[in-house]
C-alpha positions as CSV (number, residue, x, y, z in Angstrom):
1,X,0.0,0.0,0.0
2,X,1.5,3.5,-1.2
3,X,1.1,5.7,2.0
4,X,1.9,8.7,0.3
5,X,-1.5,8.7,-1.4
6,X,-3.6,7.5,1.3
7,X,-5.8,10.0,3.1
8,X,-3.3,9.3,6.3
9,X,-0.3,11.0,4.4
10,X,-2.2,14.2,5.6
11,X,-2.0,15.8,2.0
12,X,-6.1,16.4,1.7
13,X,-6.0,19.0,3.4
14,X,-8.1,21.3,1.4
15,X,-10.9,22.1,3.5
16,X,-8.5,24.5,5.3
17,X,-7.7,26.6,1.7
18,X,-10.5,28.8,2.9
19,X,-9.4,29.9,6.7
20,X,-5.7,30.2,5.4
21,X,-6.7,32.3,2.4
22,X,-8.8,34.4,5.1
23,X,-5.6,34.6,7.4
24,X,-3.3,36.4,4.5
25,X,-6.3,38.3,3.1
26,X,-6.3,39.8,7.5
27,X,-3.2,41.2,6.6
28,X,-4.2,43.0,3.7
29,X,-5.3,42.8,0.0
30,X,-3.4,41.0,-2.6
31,X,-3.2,39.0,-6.0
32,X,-4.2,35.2,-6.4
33,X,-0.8,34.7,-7.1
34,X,0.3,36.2,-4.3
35,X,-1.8,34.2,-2.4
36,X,-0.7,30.9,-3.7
37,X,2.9,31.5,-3.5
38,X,1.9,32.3,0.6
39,X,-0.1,28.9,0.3
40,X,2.9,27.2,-0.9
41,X,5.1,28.0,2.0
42,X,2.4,26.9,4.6
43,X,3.3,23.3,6.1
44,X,0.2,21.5,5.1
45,X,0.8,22.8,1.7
46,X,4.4,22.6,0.7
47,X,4.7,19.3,-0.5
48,X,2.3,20.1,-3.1
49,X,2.5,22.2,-6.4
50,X,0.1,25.0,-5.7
51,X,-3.2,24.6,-7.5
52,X,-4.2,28.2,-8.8
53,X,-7.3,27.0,-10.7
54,X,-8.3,25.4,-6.9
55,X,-7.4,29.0,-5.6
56,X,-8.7,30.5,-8.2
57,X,-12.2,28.6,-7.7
58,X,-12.0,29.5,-3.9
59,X,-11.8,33.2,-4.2
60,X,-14.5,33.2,-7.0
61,X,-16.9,31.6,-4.7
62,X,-16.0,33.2,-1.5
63,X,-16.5,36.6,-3.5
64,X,-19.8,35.1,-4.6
65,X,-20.7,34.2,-0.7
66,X,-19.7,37.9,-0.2
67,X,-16.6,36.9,2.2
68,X,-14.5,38.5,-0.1
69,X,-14.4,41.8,-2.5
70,X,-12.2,42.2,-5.8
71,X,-11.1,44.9,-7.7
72,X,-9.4,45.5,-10.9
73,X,-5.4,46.5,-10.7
74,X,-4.1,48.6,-13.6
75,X,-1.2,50.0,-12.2
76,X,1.3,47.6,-12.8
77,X,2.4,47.2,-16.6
78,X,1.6,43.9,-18.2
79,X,-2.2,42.5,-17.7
80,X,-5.1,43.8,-15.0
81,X,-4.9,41.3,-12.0
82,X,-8.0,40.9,-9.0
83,X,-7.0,42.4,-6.1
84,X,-8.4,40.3,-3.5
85,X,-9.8,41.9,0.4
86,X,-11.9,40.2,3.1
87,X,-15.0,41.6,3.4
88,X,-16.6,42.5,7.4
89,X,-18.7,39.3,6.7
90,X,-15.1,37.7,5.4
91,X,-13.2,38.6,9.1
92,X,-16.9,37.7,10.9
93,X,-15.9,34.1,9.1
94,X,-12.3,33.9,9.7
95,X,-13.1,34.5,13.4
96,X,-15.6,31.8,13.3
97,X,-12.8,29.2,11.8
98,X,-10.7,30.3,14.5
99,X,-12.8,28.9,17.1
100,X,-13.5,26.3,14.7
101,X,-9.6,24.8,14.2
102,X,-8.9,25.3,17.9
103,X,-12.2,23.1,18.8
104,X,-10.5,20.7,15.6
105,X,-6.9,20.8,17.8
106,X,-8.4,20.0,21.0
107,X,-10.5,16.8,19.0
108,X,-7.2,16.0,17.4
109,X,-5.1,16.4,21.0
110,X,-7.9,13.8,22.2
111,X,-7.8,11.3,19.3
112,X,-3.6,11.4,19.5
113,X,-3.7,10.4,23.2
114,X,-5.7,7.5,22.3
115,X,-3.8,6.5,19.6
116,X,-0.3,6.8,21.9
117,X,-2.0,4.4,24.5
118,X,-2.7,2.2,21.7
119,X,0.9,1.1,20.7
C-alpha cells in the first residue's frame, strides 16, 4: 500500500484553503498569485504544487458568498490582475474558523492520546 497517497499522508487538506486564504487576506489585500505563492510555504501545503485553478475557484466563490471583494489592478504594466480583500462578513468568518480549528486541535489532541496508548 503507497502511504503517500492514502488519506493518512495528511495531504487532503483542502478544506483548510479557505481559513488560510482568510488569514493572509487579515493582513491585507493582494493578488491570487500572491496568495498561492503564501499557500505554498504553509506546512500542510508545501509538499504540493500550488493549484491556482483550486485557488482561483476558492476566491471566485468566496466573492460570490460575499466573504471576499475584488477589484481590478491597472497599475502595474503587463495584464489587469484581481485584487483580493476580506470583506466584514469575510473577518466575521475567519473569526468563526478560528474557534473552529482550535475546537478541531483540542479533538485531534484527544484522538492522538488514544492513539499513543494504543501502541
Amino acid at each position: 500500500m503507497d502511504l503517500d497517497q492514502c488519506a493518512c499522508s495528511g495531504k487532503s487538506l483542502a478544506r483548510l484553503l479557505r481559513p488560510a486564504i482568510m488569514a493572509f487576506l487579515a493582513q491585507g489585500p493582494a493578488h491570487g498569485y500572491h496568495l498561492a505563492q503564501h499557500l505554498r510555504q504553509m506546512k500542510m501545503f508545501a509538499d504540493q504544487e500550488a493549484d491556482h485553478t483550486g485557488i482561483y475557484r476558492a476566491l471566485k466563490q468566496m466573492e460570490d458568498e460575499g466573504l471576499l471583494s475584488s477589484q481590478w489592478d491597472l497599475a502595474d504594466s503587463g495584464p489587469a490582475k484581481r485584487v483580493f480583500a476580506l470583506t466584514d462578513d469575510g473577518t466575521a468568518c475567519m473569526n468563526q474558523w478560528r474557534q473552529t480549528l482550535r475546537e478541531y486541535r483540542d479533538a485531534v489532541d484527544e484522538l492522538l492520546g488514544l492513539l499513543k496508548q494504543r501502541r
